[in-house]
C-alpha positions in Angstrom: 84.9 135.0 76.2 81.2 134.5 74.7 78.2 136.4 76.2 75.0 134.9 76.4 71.8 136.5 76.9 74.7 139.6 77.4 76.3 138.5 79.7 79.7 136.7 80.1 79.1 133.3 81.5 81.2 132.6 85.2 84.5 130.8 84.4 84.1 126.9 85.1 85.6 123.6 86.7 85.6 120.4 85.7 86.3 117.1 88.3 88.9 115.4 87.2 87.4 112.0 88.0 83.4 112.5 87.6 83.8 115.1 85.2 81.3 117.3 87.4 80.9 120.8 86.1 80.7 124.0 88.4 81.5 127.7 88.6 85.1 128.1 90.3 83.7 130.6 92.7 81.3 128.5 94.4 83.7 125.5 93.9 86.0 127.2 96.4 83.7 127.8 99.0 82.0 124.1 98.6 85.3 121.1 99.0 86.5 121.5 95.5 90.4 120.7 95.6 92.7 121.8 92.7 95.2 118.9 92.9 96.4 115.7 94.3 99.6 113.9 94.8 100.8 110.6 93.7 104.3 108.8 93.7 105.4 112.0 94.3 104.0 113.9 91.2 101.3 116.5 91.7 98.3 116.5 89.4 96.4 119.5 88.5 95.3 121.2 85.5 93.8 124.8 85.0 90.1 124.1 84.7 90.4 121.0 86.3 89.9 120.1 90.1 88.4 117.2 92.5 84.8 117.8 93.5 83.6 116.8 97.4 82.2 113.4 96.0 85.2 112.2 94.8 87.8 113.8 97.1 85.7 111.9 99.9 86.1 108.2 97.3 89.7 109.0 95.8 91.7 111.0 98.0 93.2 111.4 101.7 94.5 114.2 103.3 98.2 113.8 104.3 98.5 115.2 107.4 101.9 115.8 107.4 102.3 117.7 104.5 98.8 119.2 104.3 97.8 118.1 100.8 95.7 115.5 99.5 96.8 112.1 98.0 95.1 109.5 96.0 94.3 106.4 97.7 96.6 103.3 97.7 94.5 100.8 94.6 92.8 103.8 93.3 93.6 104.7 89.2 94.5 107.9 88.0 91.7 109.7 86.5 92.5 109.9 82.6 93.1 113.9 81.9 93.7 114.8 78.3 
């Protein structure tokens, strides 16, 4: 990993929708979720996660099986 100014910048996240940037440590701690179902396929990627914005416009929780899905007439987002 590159230093600048000496020091080792904080490992990021990226929303998979908005393509919001953040640290993963405050991410955590602030709504960020890593993944999503849909059509029963999970979708997460390393560096990659939902930021509160768009968890609160894409997703719902599913109570039963305490995960989040995206909505019904919502589109993937497009992850390369």
């Amino acid at each position: 990993m590159s230093q600048v100014n000496g020091q080792v910048p904080e490992p990021q996240v990226t929303c998979m929708f908005c393509g919001k940037t953040t640290a993963i440590e405050p991410a955590l701690d602030c709504g960020w979720v890593p993944s999503f179902w849909h059509n029963g396929i999970e979708y997460g990627k390393t560096g990659k996660a939902i930021c509160p914005d768009c968890v609160a416009t894409q997703l719902k929780f599913n109570e039963e099986f305490g995960d989040f899905e995206l909505l019904p007439d919502h589109s993937l987002p497009e992850m390369p």
